[in-house]
Every structure is written in structure tokens, then in C-alpha cells.
C-alpha positions in Angstrom: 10.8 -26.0 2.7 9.9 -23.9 5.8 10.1 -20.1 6.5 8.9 -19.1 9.8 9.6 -16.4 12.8 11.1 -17.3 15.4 10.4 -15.0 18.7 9.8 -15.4 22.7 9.5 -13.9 25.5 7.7 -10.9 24.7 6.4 -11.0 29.0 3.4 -8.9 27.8 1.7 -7.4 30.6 4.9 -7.2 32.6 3.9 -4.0 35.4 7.5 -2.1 35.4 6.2 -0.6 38.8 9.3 1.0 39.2 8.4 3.8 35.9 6.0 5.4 37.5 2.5 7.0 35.6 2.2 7.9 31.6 5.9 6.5 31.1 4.9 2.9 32.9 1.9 2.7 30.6 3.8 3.6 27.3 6.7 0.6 28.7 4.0 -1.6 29.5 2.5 -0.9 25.5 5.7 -0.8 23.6 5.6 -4.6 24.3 2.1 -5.2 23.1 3.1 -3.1 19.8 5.7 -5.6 19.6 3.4 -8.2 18.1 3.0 -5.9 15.4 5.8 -5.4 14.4 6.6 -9.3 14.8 4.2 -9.1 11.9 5.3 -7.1 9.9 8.5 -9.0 9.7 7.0 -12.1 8.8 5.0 -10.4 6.1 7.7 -8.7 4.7 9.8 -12.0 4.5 7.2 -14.0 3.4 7.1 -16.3 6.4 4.2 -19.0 6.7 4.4 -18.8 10.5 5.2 -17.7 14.0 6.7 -19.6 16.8 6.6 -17.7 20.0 9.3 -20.3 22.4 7.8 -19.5 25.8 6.4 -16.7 28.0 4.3 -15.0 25.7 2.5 -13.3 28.7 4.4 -11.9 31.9 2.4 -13.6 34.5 -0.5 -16.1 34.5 -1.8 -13.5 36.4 -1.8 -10.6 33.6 -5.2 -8.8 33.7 -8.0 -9.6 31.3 -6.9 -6.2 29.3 -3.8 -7.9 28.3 -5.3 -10.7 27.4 -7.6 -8.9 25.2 -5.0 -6.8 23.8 -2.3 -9.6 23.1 -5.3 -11.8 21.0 -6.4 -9.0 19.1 -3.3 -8.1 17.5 -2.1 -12.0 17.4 -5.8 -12.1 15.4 -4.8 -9.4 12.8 -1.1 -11.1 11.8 -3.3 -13.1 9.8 -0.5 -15.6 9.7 -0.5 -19.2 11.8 1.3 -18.6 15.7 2.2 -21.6 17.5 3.4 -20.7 21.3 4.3 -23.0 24.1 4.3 -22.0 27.9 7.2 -20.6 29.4 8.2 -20.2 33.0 6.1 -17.4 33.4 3.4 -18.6 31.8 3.4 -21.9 32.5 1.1 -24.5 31.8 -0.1 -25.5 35.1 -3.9 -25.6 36.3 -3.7 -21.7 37.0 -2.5 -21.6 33.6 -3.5 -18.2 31.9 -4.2 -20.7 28.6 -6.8 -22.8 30.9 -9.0 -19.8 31.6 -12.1 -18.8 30.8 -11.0 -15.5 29.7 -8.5 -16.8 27.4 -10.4 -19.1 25.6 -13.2 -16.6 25.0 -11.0 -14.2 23.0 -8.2 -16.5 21.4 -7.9 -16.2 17.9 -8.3 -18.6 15.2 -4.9 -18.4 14.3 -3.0 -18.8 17.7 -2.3 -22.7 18.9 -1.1 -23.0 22.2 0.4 -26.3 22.1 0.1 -27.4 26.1 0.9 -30.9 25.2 4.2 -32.3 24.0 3.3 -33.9 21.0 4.3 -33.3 17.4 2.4 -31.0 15.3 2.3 -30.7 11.4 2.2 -27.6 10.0 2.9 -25.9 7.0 2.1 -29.1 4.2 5.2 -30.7 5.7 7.3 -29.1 9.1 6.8 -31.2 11.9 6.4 -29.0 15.1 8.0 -30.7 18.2 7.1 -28.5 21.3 8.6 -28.8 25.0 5.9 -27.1 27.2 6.6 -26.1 30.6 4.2 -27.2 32.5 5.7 -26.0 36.2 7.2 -23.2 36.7 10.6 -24.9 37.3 11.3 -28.5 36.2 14.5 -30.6 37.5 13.9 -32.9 34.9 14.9 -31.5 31.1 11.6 -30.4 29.4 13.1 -32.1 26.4 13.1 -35.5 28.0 10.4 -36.6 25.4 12.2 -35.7 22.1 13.8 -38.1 20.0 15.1 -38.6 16.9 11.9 -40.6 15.9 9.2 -38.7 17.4 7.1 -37.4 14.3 8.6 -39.3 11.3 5.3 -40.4 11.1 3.6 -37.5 10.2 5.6 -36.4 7.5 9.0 -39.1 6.8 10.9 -36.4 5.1 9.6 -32.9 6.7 11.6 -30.2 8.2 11.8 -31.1 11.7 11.7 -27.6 14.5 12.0 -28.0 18.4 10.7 -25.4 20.4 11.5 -25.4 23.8 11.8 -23.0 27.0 14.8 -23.3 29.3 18.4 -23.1 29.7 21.3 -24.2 28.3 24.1 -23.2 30.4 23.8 -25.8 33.5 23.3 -28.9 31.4 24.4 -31.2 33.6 24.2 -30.0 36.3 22.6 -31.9 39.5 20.8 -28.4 41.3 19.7 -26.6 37.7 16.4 -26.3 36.1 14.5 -26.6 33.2 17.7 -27.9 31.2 18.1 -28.3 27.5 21.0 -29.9 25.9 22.8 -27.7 23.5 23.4 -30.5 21.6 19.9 -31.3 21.3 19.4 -30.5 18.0 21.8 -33.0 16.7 21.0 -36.0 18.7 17.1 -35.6 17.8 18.1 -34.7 14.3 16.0 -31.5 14.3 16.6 -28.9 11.6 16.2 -26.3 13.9 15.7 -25.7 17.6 14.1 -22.6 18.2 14.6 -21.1 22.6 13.1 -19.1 24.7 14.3 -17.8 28.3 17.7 -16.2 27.6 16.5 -12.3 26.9 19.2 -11.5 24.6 20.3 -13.0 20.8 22.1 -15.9 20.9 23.2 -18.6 18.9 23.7 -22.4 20.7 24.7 -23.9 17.8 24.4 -24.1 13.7 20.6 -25.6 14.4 20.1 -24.1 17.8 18.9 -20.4 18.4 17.5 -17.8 21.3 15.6 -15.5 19.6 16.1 -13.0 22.5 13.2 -10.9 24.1 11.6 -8.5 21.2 11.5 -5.7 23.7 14.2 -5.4 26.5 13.0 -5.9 30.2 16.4 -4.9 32.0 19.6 -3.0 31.5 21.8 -6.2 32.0 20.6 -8.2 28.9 22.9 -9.0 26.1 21.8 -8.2 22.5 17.9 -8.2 23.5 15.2 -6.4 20.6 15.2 -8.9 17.4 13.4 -11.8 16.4 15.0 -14.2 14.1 13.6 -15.4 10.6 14.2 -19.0 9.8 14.7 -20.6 6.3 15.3 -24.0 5.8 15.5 -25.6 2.0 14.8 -29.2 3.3 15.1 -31.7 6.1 18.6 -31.9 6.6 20.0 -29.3 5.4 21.6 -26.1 7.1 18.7 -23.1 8.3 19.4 -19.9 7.1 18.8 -17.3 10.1 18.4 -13.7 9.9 17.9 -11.7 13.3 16.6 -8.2 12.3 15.8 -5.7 15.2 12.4 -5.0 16.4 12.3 -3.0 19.4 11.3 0.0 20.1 12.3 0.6 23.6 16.6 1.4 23.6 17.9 0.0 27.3 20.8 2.5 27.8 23.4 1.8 31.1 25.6 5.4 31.5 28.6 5.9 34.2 29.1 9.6 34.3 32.0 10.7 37.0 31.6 14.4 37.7 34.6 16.7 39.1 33.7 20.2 37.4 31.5 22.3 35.5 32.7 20.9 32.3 32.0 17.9 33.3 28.3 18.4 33.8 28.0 20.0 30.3 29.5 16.7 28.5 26.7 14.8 30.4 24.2 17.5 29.4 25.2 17.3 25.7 25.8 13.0 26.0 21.6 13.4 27.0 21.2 15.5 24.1 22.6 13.2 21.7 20.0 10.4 22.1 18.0 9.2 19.9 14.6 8.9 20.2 14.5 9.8 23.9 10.8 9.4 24.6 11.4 5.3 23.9 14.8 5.3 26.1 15.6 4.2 29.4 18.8 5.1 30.9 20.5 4.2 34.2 22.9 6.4 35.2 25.7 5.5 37.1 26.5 8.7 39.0 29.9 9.6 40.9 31.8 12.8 42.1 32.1 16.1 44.1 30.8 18.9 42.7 30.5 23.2 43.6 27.5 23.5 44.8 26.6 26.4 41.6 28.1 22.8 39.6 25.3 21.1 41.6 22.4 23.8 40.3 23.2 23.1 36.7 23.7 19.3 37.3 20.0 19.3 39.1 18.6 21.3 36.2 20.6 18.6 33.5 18.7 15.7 35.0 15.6 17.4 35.8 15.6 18.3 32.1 16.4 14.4 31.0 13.8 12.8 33.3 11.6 14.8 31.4 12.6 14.1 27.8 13.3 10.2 27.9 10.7 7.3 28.9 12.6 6.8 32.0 16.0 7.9 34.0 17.1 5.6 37.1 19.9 7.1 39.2 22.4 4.7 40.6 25.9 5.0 42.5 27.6 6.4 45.1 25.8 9.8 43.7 27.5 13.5 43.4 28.6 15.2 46.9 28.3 18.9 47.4 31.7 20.3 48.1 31.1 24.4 48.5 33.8 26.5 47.5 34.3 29.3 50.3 32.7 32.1 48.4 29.9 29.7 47.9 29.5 29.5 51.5 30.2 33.2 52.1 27.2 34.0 49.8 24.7 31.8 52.2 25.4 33.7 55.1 27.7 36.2 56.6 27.1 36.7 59.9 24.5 35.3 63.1 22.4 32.0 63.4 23.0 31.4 60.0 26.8 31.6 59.8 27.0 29.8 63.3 25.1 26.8 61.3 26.8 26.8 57.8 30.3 26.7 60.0 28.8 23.7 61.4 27.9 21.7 58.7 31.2 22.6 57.0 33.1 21.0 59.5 31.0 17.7 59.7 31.3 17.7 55.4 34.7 17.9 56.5 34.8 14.9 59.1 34.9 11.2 58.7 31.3 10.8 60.5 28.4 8.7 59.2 26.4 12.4 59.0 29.3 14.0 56.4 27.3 13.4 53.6 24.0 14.8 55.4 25.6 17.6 56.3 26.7 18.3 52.7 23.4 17.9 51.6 22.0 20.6 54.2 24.7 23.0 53.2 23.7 22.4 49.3 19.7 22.6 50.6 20.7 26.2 51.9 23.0 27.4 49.0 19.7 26.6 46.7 17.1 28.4 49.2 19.2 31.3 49.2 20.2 31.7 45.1 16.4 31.0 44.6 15.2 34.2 47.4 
């Protein structure tokens, strides 16, 4: 019998340059909390050990406080890990694994296995792990598994693959770091546990992507579990359980803005999130808005950037679109007039400056509700 935790790329020490100051940092340690809570799951389900499938670390590059960091809380799971390289942390001779550094601070507990030969562990389960050693591989990483490979450790033991690629090219003459989906039949594993696809997905009865414990994009499918594996005996079916782990919540909006009410329905979708300091939200952003609808959008977002982890604007954006009191109220008469009646009529041409000018015209509606 083997029960075991199946999880991979956690990328820890990924930079997210793009959230900038105290939210980057708290991104950046959501994922080194997620060992923790990886844990927690195998303690709570009584699990004998960890396989981490691949890119355990961002970057072979990560700095030494990651390093430190990922060991120590690897160190206090207090159960067995077992993790191969991935593509970004592959085993090569700039291999994070082949440092110094690592070495110094690994904990008793963590294996990386760097070679592809079989491992027994657990009185009985027979570890088969496919390393990447490159980055990128045209040959299948699998290459070396068979169907015999291992009997001799234990004849009758439950049999798990763990191996870091894709399995959507097989085949496929140009692709990469290939694994056949059918790989777990033909090599009569019990289970094959993957890494490299970021969100939950199941290949086949004995075949599984864990999924990324902490999402690293708003594009992934299913990302934030890791998956507990129970299998009776060799040969027979494994029972797998995913059960959600992250902490971060990925969250892709399209918000298409015509009016005031409009704006408020955005305003109150904000203020219905959960746990905003640990959400990221892009927001798809479209429409043509009064510039007073403009003001209370500016103060909606200005409000939500400040609440959640992190906001990222995208689209063709909100276009200023005064009403004629609006532009009445910036100015009545002189320079001032002589300019607004400018602008107006670019807003109002097909030019490459129409949306500039809109901008200005919104730029001098806010300087003059703010005198």
C-alpha cells in the first residue's frame, strides 16, 4: 500500500516584477507558505510522502534567501520529499541542486533524485523518476522507463513515475520534453505522477498533473491543489483526491462601461471579493464614459488597487465623452474656451490624436472640479 502527495511546480522564488513593492513580496511568499500547507495535507491524510514532479524552484538562479527559506520549511514537514528537476530547474551543471549553497542547507528529508534510476521507498513503492536534465529535451525524458525497470527491488511493490514534461505533442517531430499519455500502461506503473501543466488535470486513470499549488498566471486552468494518492496494491486502481491549497485567487474580469450605473455594478463586483488582500484581478476594461462617470470610475479603481494584492488594467480602456454642461463648467469664455472647443472637435474626429484629446479634455474637467 502507498499513500503519498502528489505536487509540482510550486516556481518558488519566481520575481513577479510586474506587482510592484509590499504586494510583490507577499506574491513572491504566498508560494513559499505553500510548502506548508503541502504539509499539512499530507499530515492530515496520513501520507508517508511527498513527490514534488519538477520545478520546485523558479530559476536555478533563485537567490540564496529562497533557498534557505524553501529547505527550512521542506525540513519541518517532517515527512520524506522526493523532487526531480523540472525545466526551470533543471539538472544541468548550473543546476541550483549542484551548488554549494544548496547542499549546505538541504534537509535530511528532501531527495533530489538527479539520476534516473529507481528508488525504493516506503517498505515497498518503487520510485521511477524522469529528471530533466536540459532545459528542453527532443528526446522523451521517459525514454528509460520500462515495464521491468525496478522489479528488482521490490517484485510486487507499487510502482510511481514521476516525470516533467508534456503530454499534448506526443508525437510530434518539433516538440519537447514529451511524455506518452499512455505511459503508464505500457510501463505498467500504478501511477504517474506530472509536472509542467500549471492547472489540475487528469491524463488518464494512472496518469495525473497535480497542477501548480499557487497560480502564476491568469490563463491557467484549475491551478491551486495538490493531489493525494492512495493505492491498495500493485495493480490495482489509485484513488486520487485533489483538495485546494492556494492561497492566492487568479481572477480575469471584462467590465464594459456606458453609464453611471454601470460603474457602481463594477464598484460593488470589487466589493464582493473574497479575501481581497490574496487576489489578483485583470480587468478587462471597455466603454465611453461622462467625464463626472470617469471621477467615480477613477476613485472605484483607485479604491480596489488598494484593497486587493494586485489589479492589472487591460483593453481598449474607458474614453472620456463630456456631456456639454460638462464642458461648459471647464470654461466659459477666453484661452480656455478657445482650447476645450479644440479638443472637442479632435475627440470628435477620426485622427490618431482623438483619444489624446479626450484625455486632455478629462485632465481639465478634473483640475477644475478639484480648484
Amino acid at each position: 500500500m502507498a499513500r503519498f502527495v502528489h505536487t509540482a511546480d510550486l516556481q518558488l522564488g519566481m520575481p513577479f516584477h510586474w506587482i510592484k513593492d509590499d504586494p510583490g513580496a507577499r506574491a513572491r511568499e504566498a508560494r513559499l507558505e505553500a510548502i506548508e500547507r503541502i504539509g499539512q495535507v499530507a499530515r492530515d491524510h496520513r501520507a508517508t510522502f511527498i513527490v514534488i514532479a519538477g520545478d520546485l524552484f523558479d530559476a536555478n538562479t533563485v537567490d540564496d534567501r529562497v533557498v534557505v527559506q524553501a529547505c527550512d520549511r521542506l525540513r519541518a514537514v517532517d515527512l520524506p520529499v522526493y523532487v526531480i528537476p523540472g525545466n526551470h530547474d533543471h539538472g544541468g551543471a548550473d543546476s541550483v541542486y549542484r551548488a554549494e549553497r544548496f547542499r549546505r542547507v538541504c534537509p535530511d528529508n528532501l531527495q533530489v533524485l538527479m539520476e534516473p534510476a529507481p528508488q525504493l521507498v516506503d517498505s515497498g513503492t518503487v520510485l521511477l523518476p524522469a529528471p530533466l536534465l536540459r532545459r528542453k529535451v527532443s528526446a522523451s525524458p521517459t525514454r528509460h522507463l520500462t515495464a521491468e525497470l525496478g522489479r528488482d527491488l521490490a517484485p510486487d511493490g507499487v510502482r510511481v513515475g514521476l516525470a516533467h514534461g508534456t503530454v499534448q505533442g506526443f508525437g510530434e517531430v518539433q516538440a519537447t520534453n514529451l511524455v506518452d499519455p499512455e505511459l503508464a500502461r505500457t510501463t505498467d506503473l500504478d501511477y504517474l505522477a506530472l509536472g509542467d501543466w500549471h492547472g489540475l488535470k487528469q491524463v488518464s486513470d494512472r496518469a495525473w498533473y497535480a497542477g501548480a499549488p499557487e497560480p502564476t498566471s491568469f490563463k491557467e486552468n484549475d491551478p491551486g491543489h495538490v493531489l493525494v494518492v492512495d493505492i491498495p496494491e500493485h495493480g490495482r486502481p489509485p484513488e486520487v483526491q485533489p483538495v485546494h491549497v492556494a492561497r492566492t485567487r487568479w481572477v480575469r474580469h471584462d467590465a464594459q462601461l456606458y453609464t453611471t450605473d454601470h460603474v457602481e455594478a463594477l464598484d460593488r463586483w470589487f466589493q464582493d471579493i473574497d479575501d481581497p488582500r490574496h487576489t489578483l484581478v485583470r480587468l478587462e476594461l471597455e466603454g465611453v464614459l461622462s467625464l463626472t462617470a470617469l471621477e467615480r470610475l477613477a476613485h472605484v479603481l483607485e479604491v480596489a488597487e488598494a484593497r486587493l494584492l494586485h489589479l492589472r488594467r487591460r483593453g481598449p480602456g474607458v474614453l472620456p465623452a463630456p456631456t456639454a454642461d460638462e464642458l461648459a463648467s471647464i470654461a466659459t469664455d477666453g484661452y480656455v474656451k478657445t482650447a476645450v472647443d479644440a479638443l472637442r472637435a479632435r475627440t470628435e474626429s477620426t485622427g490618431a490624436d482623438a483619444a489624446t484629446a479626450a484625455r486632455a479634455l478629462q485632465l481639465l474637467y478634473r483640475l477644475r472640479v478639484g480648484s
